[in-house]
N, C-alpha and C positions, 0 to 999 in steps of 0.2 A: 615506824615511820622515819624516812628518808630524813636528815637535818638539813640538808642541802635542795631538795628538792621532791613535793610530793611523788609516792610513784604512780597513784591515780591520775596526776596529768599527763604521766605520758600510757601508761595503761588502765584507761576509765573503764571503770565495770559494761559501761554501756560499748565502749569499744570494743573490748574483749567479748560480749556477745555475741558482737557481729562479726568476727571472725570465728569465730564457733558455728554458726550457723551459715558460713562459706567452707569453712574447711572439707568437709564431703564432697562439695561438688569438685575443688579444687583436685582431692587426688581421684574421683570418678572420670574427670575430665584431662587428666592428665596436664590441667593448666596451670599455668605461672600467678601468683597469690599476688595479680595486679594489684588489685580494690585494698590489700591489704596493707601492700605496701604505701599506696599511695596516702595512707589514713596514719602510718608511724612516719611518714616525710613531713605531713603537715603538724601530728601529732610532737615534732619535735626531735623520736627516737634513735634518726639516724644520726643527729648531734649530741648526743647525752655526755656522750665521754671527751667530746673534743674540751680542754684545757677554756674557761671561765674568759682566757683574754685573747680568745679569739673568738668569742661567742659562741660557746658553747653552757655548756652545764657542768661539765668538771667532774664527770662521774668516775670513781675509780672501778676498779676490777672485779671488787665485793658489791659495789653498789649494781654494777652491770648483772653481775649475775642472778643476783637476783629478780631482776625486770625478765630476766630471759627463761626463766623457769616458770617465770609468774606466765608468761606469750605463750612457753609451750604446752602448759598448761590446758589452752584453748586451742590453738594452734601451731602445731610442733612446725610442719614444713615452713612456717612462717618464719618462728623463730631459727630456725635452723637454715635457711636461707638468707636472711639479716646479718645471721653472725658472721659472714664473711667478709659484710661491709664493716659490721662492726671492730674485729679482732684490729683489722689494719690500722683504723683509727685509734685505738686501745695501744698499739703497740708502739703510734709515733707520739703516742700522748703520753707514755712512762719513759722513752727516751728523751724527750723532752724537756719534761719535768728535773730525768736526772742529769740536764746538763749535756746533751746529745741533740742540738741542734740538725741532725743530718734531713731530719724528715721532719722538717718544720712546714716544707710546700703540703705533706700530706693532710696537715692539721688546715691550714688554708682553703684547699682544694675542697677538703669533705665542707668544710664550714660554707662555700659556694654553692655547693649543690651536688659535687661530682660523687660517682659512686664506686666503691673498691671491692674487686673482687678477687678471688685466688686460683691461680692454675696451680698447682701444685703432681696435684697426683697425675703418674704415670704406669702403666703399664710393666710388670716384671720391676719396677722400683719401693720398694717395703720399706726405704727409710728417704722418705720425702726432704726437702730443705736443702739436707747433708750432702743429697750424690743428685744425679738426673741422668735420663736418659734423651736429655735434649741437649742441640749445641747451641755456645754462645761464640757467634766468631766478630773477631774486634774488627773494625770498620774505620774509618776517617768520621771523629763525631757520637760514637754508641759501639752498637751489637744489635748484628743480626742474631735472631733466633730462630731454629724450625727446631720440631719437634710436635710429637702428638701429646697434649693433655687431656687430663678426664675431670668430671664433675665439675665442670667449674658454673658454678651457683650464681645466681642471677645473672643466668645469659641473657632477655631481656632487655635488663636496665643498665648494666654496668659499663662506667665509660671508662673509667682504671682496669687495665686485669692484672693483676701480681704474678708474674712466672720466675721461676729460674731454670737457668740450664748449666752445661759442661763447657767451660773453655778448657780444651787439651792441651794447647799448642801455649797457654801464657805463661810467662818468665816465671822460674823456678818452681813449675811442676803445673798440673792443672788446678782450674779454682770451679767455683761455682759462682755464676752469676746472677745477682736477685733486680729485678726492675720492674716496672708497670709500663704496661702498656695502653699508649692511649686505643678510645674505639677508634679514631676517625683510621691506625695506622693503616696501609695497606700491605698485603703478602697473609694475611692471613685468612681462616675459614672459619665461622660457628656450625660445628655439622649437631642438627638435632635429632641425638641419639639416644633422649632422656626418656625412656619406656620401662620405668623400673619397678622394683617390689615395693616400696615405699617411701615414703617422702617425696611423693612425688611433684607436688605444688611448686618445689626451689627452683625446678626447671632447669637440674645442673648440667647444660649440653658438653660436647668437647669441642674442644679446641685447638684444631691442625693450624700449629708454626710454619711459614714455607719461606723462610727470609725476613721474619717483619724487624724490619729499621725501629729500635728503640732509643735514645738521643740518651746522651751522659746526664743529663740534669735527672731525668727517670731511672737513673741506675741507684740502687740504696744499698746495696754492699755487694764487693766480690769476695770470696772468701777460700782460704784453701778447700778444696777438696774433701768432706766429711767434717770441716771444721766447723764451732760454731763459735758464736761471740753473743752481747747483750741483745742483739738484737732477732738473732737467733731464737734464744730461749724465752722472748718475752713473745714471741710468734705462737710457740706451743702454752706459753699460758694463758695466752689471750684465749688462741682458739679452742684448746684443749678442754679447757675450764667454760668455755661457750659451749661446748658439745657435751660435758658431762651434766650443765645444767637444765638444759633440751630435755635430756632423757632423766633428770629429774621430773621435769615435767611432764613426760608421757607416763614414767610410774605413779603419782601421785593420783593421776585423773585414774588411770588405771584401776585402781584401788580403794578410788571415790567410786567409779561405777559399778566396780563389784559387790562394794558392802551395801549400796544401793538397790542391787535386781536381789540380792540374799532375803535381804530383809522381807518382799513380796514374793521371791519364787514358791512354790507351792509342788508338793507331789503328794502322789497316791499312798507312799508310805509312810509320812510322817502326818503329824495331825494338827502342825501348826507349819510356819515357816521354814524353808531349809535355812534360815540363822540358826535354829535349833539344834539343827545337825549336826552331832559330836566333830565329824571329818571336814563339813565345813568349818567351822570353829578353828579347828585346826588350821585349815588353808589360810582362814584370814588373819589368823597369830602370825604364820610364815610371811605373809606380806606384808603386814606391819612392821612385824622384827626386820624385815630388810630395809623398806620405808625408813624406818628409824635412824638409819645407819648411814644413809647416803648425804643429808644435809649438813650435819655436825663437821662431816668430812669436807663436805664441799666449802663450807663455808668456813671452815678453821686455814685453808691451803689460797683462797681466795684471799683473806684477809693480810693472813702475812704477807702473800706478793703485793699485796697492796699497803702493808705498812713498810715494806722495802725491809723484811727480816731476810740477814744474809744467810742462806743455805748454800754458795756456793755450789760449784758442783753438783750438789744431791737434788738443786731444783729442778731437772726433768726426771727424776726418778719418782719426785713428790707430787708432782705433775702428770704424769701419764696413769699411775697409781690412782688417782680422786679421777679420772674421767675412768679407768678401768672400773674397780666400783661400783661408780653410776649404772655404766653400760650391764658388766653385768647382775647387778639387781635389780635393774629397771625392766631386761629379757624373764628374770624368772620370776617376777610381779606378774606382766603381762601373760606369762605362760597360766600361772596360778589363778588370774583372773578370771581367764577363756574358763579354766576346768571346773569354777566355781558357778560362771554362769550359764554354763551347761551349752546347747548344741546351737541361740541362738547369734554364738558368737561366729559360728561358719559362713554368713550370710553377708553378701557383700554392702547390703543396706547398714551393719552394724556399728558402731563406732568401735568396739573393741576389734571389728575385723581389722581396722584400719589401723589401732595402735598397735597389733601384734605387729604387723608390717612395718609399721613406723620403728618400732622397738629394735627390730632385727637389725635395722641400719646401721644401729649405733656400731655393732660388732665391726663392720666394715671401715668404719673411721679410726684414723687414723690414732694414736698406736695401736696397731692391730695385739691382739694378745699373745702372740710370740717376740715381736719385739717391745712388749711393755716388760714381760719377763725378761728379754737381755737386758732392759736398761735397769730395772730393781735390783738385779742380782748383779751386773757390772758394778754398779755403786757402791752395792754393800761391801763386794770385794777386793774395791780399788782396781777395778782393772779398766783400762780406759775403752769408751764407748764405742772406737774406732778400729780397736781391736779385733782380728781375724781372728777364728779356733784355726789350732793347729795341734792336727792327731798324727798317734805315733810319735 
């Protein structure tokens, strides 16, 4: 139990039911997890993390993630939708704390009502934050932006949306420029293109830039080109560590309902339960022993960022590492499940149809697993992340 704040007030068992028993319709219908969001607005959850003196609840990073395995648990696209609002807040709420006043309007704004969300991903872009495929060009007052983003989660609701793009043209080389966008601005498009294999409830349409005027008071850092700073890496902890805890939470369910149908399946050639089953037995050691593995992890790399242990450096490598992990033990859980509970996981009425689906996502989030391996093995051998190969 929480010392700062139960987690049953903001995730009551009875709450958690009823997103359980909306999640279905949610990814049959291809619809945005209104009822659900609107039930963690009033419940409290979109303020958990903002800083105690602004009215919030003061949740750290460890504390957050744990609520967020507990959401996906019941509701993965929920939780996995939230955490986009959530990360932003998280992230101005440790710069804050350490003395980094810059994004004090974000802690305000969320505490108001407003909601944050992320353009980030782009098309042919594999290292999000660092580079873009979008431009920023300086104006009298801001930056305009165009550019095409993808996935951006709670299209909806969100009155912030977080992008950054390419300034080419600014003094001493190009930068990358990171801002929020309000909704009301104009020059821009929500095209909804969100028809996907799973998670489908986040609702993460794209988002075509065509010039929108964003104002300097909305800009929160420019930064060279591939560079990163604190605010940087507390971006990939926020969200990284949100998305590796999601997909704890769809292995765990995963693994609850498979030792569940085991225990009553039934066939012609055994003469009790397939638990009995030498190969089942098997199967369900293998998802446990991976089960095992993923918490200790998650929650040892949550903590230190949240006790401010300096790893300099090595923190996106420890970082991408505990959402890698997750993701993939969470995929061959979910695989292991399907195979245990036999064929009526094909069935689109099923919940396991829908966590296989869900499960797959994770691989697509961000750090993908070729650049999780640049970043582990860049670390290990001191060569800096921004580094090109160069053969021959």
């Amino acid at each position: 139990m929480d010392t700062m704040i139960s987690m049953d007030s903001l995730l009551s068992n009875d709450l958690m039911q009823a997103f359980a028993k909306r999640v279905g319709s949610y990814d049959r219908e291809n619809r945005f997890f209104k009822e659900d969001f609107e039930d963690l607005r009033k419940a409290g959850y979109l303020t958990m993390n903002i800083p105690k003196e602004f009215g919030g609840q003061g949740l750290s990073l460890a504390d957050v993630c744990k609520r967020q395995r507990r959401l996906a648990y019941h509701a993965p696209a929920t939780a996995l939708g939230v955490n986009m609002h959530v990360y932003w807040v998280g992230v101005a709420a440790d710069l804050w704390r350490a003395g980094d006043k810059s994004l004090e309007w974000i802690l305000k704004e969320a505490a108001a009502g407003e909601i944050f969300a992320a353009g980030h991903a782009e098309r042919g872009n594999d290292i999000p934050l660092l580079l873009s495929t979008a431009k920023a060009e300086r104006v009298d007052g801001g930056f305009k932006f165009s550019g095409h983003k993808m996935f951006g989660s709670l299209a909806p609701v969100w009155t912030r949306y977080g992008v950054h793009a390419l300034w080419a043209d600014a003094e001493g080389g190009p930068k990358v420029v990171h801002a929020f966008m309000p909704r009301s601005t104009k020059d821009y498009r929500i095209v909804e293109t969100w028809d996907t294999l799973g998670m489908r409830g986040t609702r993460s349409d794209d988002v075509v830039l065509e010039g929108a005027f964003i104002p300097d008071k909305y800009v929160s850092r420019i930064l060279p080109a591939g560079g990163a700073d604190a605010f940087i890496v507390a971006v990939f902890a926020w969200a990284l560590m949100g998305f590796a805890n999601v997909y704890y939470g769809v292995a765990q369910r995963a693994f609850d309902l498979a030792v569940e149908r085991v225990k009553t399946k039934k066939s012609m050639a055994v003469t009790r339960t397939m638990a009995y089953h030498p190969e089942v037995q098997h199967a369900v050691a293998e998802m446990g022993l991976l089960l095992d593995t993923i918490g200790p992890h998650l929650d040892h790399v949550a903590k230190e960022w949240s006790d401010g242990v300096d790893h300099g450096a090595a923190w996106p490598s420890k970082i991408v590492s505990a959402k890698h992990h997750s993701v993939e033990a969470c995929w061959k859980i979910v695989d292991l499940a399907m195979e245990v509970s036999g064929g009526s996981g094909m069935f689109k009425t099923d919940e396991l149809e829908r966590l296989f689906r869900d499960a797959r996502c994770g691989r697509f989030h961000p750090a993908n697993s070729m650049l999780v391996h640049e970043i582990v093995a860049k670390t290990a051998l001191g060569i800096d992340l921004g580094e090109q190969p160069r053969w021959g």
